[in-house]
C-alpha positions in Angstrom: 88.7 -28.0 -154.9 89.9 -29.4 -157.8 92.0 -33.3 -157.3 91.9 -36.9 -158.1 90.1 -39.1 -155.9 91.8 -42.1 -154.6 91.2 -45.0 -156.6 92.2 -48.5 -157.0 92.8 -50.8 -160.1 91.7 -54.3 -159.7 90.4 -57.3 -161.8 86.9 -58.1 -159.8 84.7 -60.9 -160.7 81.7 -60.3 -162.8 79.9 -61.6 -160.1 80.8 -59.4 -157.1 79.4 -56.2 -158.7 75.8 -54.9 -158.5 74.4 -52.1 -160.8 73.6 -48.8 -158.7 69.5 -49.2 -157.3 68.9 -45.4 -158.4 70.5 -45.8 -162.1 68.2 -43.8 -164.2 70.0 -44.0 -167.3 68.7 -47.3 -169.8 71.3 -49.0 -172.3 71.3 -51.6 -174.5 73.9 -54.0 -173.8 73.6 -56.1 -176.9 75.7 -53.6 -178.7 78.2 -53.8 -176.4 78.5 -57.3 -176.4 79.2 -56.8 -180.2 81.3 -54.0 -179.4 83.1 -56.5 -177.1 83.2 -59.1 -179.4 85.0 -57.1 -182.3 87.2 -55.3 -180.0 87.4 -57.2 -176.8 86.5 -55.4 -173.0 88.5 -52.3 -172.9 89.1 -49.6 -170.0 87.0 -50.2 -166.5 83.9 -50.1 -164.8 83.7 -47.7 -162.1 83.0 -49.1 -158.8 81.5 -47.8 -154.6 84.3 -49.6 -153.0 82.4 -49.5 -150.0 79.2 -51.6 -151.4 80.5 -52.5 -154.5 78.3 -50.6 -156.2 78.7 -49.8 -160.2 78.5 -45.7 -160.4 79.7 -45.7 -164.0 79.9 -48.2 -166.6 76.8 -50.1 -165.4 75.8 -51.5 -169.2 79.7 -52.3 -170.0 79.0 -54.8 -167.1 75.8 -55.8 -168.3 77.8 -56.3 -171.6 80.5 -58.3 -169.8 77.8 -60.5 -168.1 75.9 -61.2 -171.1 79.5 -62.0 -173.4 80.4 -64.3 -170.4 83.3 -62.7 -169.4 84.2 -64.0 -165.6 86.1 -61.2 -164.5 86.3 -57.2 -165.3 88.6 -54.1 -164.9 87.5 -52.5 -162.0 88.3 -49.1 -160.2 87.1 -49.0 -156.9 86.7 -45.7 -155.3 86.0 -44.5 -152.1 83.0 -42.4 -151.6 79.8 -41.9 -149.6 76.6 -42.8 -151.1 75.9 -39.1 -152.1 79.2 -39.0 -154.0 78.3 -41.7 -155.5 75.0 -40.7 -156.8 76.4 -37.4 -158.0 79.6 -39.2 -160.1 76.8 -41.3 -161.5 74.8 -38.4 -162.7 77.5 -36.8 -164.3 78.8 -40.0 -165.7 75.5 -39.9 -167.5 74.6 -36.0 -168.3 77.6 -34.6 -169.0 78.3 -36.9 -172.2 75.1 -35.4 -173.3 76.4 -32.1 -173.7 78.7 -32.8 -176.3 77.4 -33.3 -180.1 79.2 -34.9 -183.3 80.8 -33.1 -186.6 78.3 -34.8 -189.0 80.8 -34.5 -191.7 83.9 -35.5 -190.0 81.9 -38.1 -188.3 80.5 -39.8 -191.6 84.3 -39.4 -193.1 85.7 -41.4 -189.8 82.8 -44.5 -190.4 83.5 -44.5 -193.9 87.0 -44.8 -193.6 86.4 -48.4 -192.2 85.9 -51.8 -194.1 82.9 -52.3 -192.0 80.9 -51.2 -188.5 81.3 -54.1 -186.9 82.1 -52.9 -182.8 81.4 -49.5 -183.8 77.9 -49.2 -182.3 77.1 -47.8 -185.7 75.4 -49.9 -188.3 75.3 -49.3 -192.2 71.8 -47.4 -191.8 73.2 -44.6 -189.9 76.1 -44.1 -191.9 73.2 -43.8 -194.8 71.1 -41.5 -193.1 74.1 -39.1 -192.0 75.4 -39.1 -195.7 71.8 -38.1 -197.1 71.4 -35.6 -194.4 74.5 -33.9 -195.2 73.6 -34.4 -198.8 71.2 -32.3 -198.1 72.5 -29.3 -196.6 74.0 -28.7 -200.0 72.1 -25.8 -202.0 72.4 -24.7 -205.2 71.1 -21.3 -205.7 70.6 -20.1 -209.5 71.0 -16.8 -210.4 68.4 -14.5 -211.4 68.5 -13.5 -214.8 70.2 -10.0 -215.9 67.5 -7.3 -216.7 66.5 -7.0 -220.6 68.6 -3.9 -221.6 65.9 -1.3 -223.2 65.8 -0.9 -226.9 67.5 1.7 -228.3 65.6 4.4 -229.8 64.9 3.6 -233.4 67.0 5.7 -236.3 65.6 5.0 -239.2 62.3 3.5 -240.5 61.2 0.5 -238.4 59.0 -0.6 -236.1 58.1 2.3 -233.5 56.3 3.1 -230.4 53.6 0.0 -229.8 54.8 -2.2 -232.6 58.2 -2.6 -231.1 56.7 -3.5 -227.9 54.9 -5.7 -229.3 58.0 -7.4 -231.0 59.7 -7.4 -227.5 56.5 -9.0 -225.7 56.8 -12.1 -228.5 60.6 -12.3 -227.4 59.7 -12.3 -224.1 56.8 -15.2 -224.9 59.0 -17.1 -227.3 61.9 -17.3 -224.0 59.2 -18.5 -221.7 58.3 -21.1 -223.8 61.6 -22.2 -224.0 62.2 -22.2 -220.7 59.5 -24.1 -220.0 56.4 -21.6 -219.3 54.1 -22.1 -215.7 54.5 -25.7 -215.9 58.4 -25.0 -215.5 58.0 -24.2 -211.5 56.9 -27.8 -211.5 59.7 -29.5 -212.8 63.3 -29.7 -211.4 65.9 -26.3 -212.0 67.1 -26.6 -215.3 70.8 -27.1 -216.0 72.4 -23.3 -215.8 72.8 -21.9 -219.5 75.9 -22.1 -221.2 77.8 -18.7 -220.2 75.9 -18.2 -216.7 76.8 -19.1 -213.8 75.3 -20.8 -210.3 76.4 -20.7 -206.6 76.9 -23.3 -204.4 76.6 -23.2 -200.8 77.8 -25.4 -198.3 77.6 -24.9 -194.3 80.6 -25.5 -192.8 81.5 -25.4 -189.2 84.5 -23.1 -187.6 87.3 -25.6 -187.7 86.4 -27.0 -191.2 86.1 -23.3 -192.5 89.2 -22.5 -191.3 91.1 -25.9 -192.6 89.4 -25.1 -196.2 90.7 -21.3 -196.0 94.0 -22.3 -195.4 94.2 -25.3 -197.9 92.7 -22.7 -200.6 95.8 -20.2 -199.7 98.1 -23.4 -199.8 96.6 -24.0 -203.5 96.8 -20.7 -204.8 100.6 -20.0 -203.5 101.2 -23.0 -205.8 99.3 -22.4 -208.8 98.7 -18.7 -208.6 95.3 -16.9 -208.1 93.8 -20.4 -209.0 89.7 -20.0 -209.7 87.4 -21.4 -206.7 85.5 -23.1 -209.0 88.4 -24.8 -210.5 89.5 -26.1 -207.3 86.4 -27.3 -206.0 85.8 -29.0 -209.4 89.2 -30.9 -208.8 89.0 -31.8 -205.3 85.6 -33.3 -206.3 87.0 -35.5 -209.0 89.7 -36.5 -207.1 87.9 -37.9 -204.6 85.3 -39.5 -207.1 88.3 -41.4 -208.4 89.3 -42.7 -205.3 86.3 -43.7 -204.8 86.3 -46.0 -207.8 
């Protein structure tokens, strides 16, 4: 049945708490020493009152120890050693269930002067903005079918001879374009009337704020183009960036 355990607040001595024998789960308390450092010890470590026993919050003490801290919030619960082992199971699975918004995460790190007490360092916050870099696609559109030629009227060119001035059209575009060697070479920049498609992934909650901050445009500025509003928000931000 669903409930709160009893529990009990208490500032314990470093020294008075042991890490849990069976502890499966391996931290590195050097980050939380800087964490600690930045930000100072924050919430409690989660205590067996019985055997004072850490079932949660094991490397936070380690932390502690190694930043020389004497004493550290402590709740002290009262459980038998099977409760015990299951609380510190879950302490450790069940934060593996959840999984970061890349985009929102990156947006959060970059919002700060620096990492310092963040866990994070500047090499992540590269790698997460190159990975969602790259789930941007840009997918060019094929080009519209030649019309066929219109039957001829008068004297002209007829029957094989005006194939054969549409298969020097068609040579004369490829070598513009680049001919074979072209597929090695980067897209080229869309031609001046044409136009390109760009796709990026978006999760629920971010497709749903960019829906509604779309509407919120348009009941402004009228039926506003897509493009053109993506084209602002960009330079927008590219200013502020400045």
């Amino acid at each position: 049945m669903a409930g709160i355990a009893a529990q009990e607040y208490r500032m314990v001595r470093v020294d008075e708490l042991e890490p849990h024998p069976d502890n499966p789960h391996k931290g590195d308390p050097d980050v939380i020493v800087g964490s600690i450092g930045k930000n100072k010890f924050y919430g409690a470590v989660l205590v067996q009152k019985s055997r004072m026993r850490i079932i949660a919050g094991e490397h936070r003490w380690l932390g502690a120890h190694k930043a020389k801290l004497k004493h550290v919030p402590t709740i002290l619960i009262d459980v038998d050693d099977e409760t015990a082992k299951r609380i510190m199971l879950a302490d450790n699975r069940l934060a593996e269930y959840g999984e970061y918004d890349d985009a929102k995460l990156a947006e959060l790190l970059s919002s700060l002067p620096d990492l310092d007490g963040t866990g994070w360092r500047d090499d992540d916050l590269a790698d997460l903005l190159d990975g969602l870099a790259g789930d941007i696609e840009i997918m060019h559109d094929e080009p519209a079918p030649r019309p066929a030629p219109a039957p001829a009227s008068g004297p002209g060119p007829v029957g094989d001879d005006l194939d054969d001035e549409d298969d020097q059209a068609d040579d004369e575009e490829a070598e513009s374009d680049g001919g074979p060697a072209a597929d090695a070479a980067p897209p080229p920049r869309p031609k001046t009337g044409s136009t390109v498609e760009l796709i990026v992934p978006l999760t629920a909650a971010q497709h749903d704020e960019v829906t509604g901050l779309i509407a919120d445009i348009r009941s402004q500025d009228g039926d506003a183009p897509l493009a053109e509003i993506v084209v602002a928000a960009l330079r927008t931000h590219a200013q502020r960036q400045r």
